[in-house]
C-alpha positions in Angstrom: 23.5 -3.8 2.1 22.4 -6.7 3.8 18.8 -7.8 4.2 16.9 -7.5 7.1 14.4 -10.3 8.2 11.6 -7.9 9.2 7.8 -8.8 9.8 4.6 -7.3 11.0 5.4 -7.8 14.5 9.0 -5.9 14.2 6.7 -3.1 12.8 4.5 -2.6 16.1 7.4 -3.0 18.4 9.2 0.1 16.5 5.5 1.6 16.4 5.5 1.3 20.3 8.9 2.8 20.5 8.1 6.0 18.3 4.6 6.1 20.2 6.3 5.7 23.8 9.0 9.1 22.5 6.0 11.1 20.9 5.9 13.8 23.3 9.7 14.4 23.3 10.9 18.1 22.0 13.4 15.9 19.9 12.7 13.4 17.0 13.2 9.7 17.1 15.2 8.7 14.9 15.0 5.4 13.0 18.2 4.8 11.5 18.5 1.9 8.5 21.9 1.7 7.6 23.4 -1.0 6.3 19.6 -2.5 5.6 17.6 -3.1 3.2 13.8 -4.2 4.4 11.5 -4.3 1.6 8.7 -5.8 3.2 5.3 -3.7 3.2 3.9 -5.7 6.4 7.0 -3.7 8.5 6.0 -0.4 7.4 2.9 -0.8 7.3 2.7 -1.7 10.9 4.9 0.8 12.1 4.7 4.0 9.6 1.5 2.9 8.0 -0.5 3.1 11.6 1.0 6.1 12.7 -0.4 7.6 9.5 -3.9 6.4 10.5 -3.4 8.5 13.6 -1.8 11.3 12.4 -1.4 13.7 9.8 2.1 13.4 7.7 3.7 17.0 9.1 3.3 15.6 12.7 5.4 12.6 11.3 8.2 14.6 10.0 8.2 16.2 13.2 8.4 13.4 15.6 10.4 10.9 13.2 13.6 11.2 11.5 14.5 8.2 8.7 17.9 8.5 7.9 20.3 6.0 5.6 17.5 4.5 4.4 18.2 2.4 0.4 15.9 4.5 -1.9 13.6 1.1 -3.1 12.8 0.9 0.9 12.1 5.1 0.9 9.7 4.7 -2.0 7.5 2.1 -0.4 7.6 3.6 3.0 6.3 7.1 1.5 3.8 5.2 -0.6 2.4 3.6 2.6 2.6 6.3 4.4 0.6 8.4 1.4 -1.9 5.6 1.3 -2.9 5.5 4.7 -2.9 9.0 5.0 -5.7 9.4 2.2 -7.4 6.3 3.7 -7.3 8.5 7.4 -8.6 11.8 5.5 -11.3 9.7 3.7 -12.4 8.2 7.3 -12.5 11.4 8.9 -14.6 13.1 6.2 -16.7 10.5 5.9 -16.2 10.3 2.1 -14.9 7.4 -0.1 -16.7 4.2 -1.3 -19.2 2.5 1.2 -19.5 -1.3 0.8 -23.1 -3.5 1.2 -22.3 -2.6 4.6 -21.9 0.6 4.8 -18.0 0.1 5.3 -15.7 2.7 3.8 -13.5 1.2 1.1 -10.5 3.6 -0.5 -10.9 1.5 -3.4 -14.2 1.1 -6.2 -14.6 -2.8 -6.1 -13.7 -2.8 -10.3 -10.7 -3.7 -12.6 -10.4 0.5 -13.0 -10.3 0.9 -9.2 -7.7 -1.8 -8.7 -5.4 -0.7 -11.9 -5.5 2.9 -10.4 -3.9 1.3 -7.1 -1.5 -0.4 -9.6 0.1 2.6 -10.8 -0.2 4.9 -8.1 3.2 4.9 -5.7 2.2 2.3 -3.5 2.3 -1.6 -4.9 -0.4 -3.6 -2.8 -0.6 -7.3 -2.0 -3.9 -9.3 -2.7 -4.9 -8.9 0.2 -4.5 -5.0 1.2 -6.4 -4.7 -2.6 -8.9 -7.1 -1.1 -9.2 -5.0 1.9 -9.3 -1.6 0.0 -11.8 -2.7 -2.6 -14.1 -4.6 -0.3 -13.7 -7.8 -2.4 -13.0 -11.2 -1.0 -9.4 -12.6 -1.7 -10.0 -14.9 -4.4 -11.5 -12.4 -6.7 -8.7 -9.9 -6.5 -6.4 -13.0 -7.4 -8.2 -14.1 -10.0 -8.1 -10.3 -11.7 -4.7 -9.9 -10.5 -3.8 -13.6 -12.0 -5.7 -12.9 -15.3 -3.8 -8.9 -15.5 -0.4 -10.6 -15.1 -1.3 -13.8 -18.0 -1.9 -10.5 -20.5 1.4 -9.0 -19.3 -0.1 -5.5 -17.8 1.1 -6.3 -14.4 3.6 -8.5 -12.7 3.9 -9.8 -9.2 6.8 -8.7 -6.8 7.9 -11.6 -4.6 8.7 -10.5 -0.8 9.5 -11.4 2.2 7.5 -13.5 4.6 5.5 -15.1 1.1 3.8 -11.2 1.1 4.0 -10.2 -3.1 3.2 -7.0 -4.4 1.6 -6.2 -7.7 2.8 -3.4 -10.0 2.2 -2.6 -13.7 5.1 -3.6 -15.8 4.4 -2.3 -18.9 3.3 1.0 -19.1 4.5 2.7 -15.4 2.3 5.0 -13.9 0.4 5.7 -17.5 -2.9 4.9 -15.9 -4.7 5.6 -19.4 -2.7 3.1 -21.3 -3.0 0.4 -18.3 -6.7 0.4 -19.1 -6.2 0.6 -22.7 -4.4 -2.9 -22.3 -7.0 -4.0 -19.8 -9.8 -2.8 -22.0 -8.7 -6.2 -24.3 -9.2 -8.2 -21.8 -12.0 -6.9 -19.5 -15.1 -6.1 -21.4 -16.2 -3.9 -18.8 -13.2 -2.1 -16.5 -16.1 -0.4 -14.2 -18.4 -3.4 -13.4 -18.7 -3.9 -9.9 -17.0 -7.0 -8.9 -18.9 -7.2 -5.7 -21.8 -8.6 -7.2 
């Protein structure tokens, strides 16, 4: 398979095309073979945003995937999943609220980010930065001091974007704090402060 150079802005031009065929009786179809895109910006943009506006069925209604490499199916349905919890926390008004009042999926400690770690989707700094409410540089400096103790690792993509992902344990959430509990006194302080 060869490797698609894909960014953010590929992702809302297919967006616009799956939003201009919504209303047809038929499903577009968005066919990947013979590529491999791996980058979280493209399906973020375009899957990602429809999940924001819609709920998942109305998705597999109106869009058909087909050939795509299972690595690239994974982190589609893991943004797609994410961004349809973040659309059902807006809607019912529940979630975290940040100092101002903002909704954040994420609680702003080393727990709330390791729970992102080993749940399906694998965030960059910045969309953990976004999620918890946090500014950048602290998610990179828990994220930096995580991967020096060996519980997580980073994912190099394309366009510079890297992903974070526990390494050592999976999707064992329990012993990913275990590990993190030797190095973070406190896994539930809030790093906001």
């Amino acid at each position: 398979m060869r490797a698609a150079r894909v960014s953010r802005a590929d992702g809302n031009a297919l967006r616009q095309h799956i939003e201009e065929h919504w209303r047809e009786p038929q499903p577009t179809v968005v066919d990947f073979r013979g590529v491999t895109i791996a980058s979280v910006s493209f399906f973020d943009e375009s899957f990602g945003m429809l999940a924001l506006l819609h709920p998942v069925d109305d998705l597999t209604r109106h869009i058909k995937v087909e050939n795509i490499a299972p690595p690239d199916r994974k982190l589609l349905n893991s943004i797609v999943l994410s961004r349809q919890r973040e659309r059902e926390a807006k809607r019912n008004g529940t979630g975290n609220r940040g100092p101002g009042g903002e909704l954040r999926e994420t609680d702003p400690t080393v727990r709330g980010i390791l729970s992102d770690m080993v749940g399906p989707p694998h965030y960059t700094a910045g969309n953990i930065a976004s999620r918890t409410g946090l500014p950048l540089k602290k998610v990179l400096e828990v994220l930096t001091t995580l991967e020096g103790a060996g519980i997580i690792e980073r994912i190099d993509g394309q366009e510079g974007n890297s992903t974070w992902e526990s390494i050592k344990f999976g999707r064992n959430l329990e012993n990913v704090l275990d590990a993190a509990s030797k190095v973070f006194l406190n896994l539930d302080a809030d790093l906001s402060g």
